[in-house]
N, C-alpha and C positions, 0 to 999 in steps of 0.2 A: 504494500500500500504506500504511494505516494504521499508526501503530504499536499493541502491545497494552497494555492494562489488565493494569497486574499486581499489581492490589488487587482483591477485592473487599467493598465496604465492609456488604452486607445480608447475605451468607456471617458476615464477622464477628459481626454483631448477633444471628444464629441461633444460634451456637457459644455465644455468651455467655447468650445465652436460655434455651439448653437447660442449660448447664453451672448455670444458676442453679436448673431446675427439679429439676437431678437431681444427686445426688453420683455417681452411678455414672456416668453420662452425662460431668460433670467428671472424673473420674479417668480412664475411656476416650479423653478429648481431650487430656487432658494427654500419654497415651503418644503422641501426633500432634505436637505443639507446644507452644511455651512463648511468654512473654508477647513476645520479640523478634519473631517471627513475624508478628504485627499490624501491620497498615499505619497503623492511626489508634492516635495516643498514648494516649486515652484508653482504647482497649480491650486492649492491657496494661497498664494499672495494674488494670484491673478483674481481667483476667487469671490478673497476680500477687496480686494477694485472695483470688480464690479459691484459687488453687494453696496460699497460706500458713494460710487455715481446713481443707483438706485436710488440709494434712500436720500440723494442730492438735488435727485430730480436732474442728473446731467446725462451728456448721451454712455452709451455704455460699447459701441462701437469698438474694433482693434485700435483705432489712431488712438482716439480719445481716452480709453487704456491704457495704450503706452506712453501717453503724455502723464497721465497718473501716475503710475507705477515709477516713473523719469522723475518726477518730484516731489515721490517719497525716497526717492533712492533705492526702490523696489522692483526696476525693470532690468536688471541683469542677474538677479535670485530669479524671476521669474523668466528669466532666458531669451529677454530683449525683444526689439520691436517685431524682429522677421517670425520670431516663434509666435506672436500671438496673431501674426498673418495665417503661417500655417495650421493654427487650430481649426482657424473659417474653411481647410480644403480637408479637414477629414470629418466634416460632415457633412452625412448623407441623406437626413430627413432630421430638419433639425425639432421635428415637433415630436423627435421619441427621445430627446432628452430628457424631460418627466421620470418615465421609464428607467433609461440608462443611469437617472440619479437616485433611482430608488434599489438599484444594483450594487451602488457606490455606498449608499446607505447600511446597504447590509454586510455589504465586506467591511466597511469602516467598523460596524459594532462586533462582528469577529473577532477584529486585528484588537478592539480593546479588550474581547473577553480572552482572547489568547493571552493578551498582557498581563489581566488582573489573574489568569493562572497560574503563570508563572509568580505572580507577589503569594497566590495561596500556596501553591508548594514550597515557597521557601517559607512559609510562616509556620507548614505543617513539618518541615524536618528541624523547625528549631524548638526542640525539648524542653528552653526553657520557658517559651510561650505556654501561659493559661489556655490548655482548650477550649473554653469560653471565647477567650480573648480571639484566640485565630479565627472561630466559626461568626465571630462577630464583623469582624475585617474584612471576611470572605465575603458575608451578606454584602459590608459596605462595597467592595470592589467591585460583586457582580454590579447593587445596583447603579454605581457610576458607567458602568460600563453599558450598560442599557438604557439609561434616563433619556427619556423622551423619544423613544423608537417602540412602538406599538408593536409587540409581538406575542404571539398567543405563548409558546413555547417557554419563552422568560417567563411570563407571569407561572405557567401552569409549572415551571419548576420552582417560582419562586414560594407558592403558596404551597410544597408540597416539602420545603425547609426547613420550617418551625417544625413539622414532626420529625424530622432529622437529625438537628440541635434538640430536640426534649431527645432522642433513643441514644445520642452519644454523653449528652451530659449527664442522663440516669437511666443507664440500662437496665438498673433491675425494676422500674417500672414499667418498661416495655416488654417483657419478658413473658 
């Protein structure tokens, strides 16, 4: 078994393509994601560009981007004016970016439950953490790691926890 890909990096370049051809297009993606969501750095700082000509009421165009990005000092992290040209040629129907951000959505909250894994297994081989203490951290990391992504699965694990934490911290009531 492989492990998975929990980026996709031409999903992003689409989203950003389309959000550059269309304000509506960007404002419908915005209700999906924000600029943390992106797996490559440069494609939230463009992101967040857009998102702040949005909410400026300014055009949100490639030029009018890179002139942004130029006077934050943000347009060479974000891989300069020709790269945010070439986003507008790797979209193909820019009205399934909705769609494509709702892709990005889910691989972003992956990449954070794979993170906050990784903090619960190092809090479960350190012996001298309070059991309590770790299944508490854990709660807290899943739910940062989920907040505000609608998912059936999160919840129905999460509600299925508390009886998990009561069976480790007093087994012989569960018994």
């Amino acid at each position: 078994m492989t492990a998975a890909t929990l980026h996709d990096v031409i999903a992003e370049r689409a989203v950003l393509g389309s959000m550059l051809m269309s304000t509506d297009i960007a404002e419908q993606v915005t209700e999906v994601i924000d600029a943390a969501d992106y797996y490559q750095p440069s494609h939230a700082a463009i992101h967040a560009a857009l998102v702040a000509a949005i909410n400026q009421g300014t055009p949100t165009d490639a030029i009018a981007i890179a002139t942004r990005l130029a006077q934050t000092g943000e347009l060479e992290r974000a891989g300069g004016a020709v790269y945010l040209h070439d986003l507008l040629t790797t979209v193909n129907i820019a009205a399934s970016a909705p769609w494509h951000a709702k892709q990005l959505a889910d691989l972003s909250t992956r990449r954070q439950l794979a993170a906050a894994s990784i903090r619960i297994h190092q809090r479960v081989n350190n012996l001298e953490t309070p059991t309590a203490d770790v299944i508490s951290a854990a709660q807290d990391d899943l739910y940062l790691a989920t907040v505000g992504r609608a998912q059936t699965e999160t919840t129905a694990f999460g509600d299925g926890l508390d009886d998990t934490v009561e069976a480790i911290c007093n087994p012989e009531t569960t018994a």
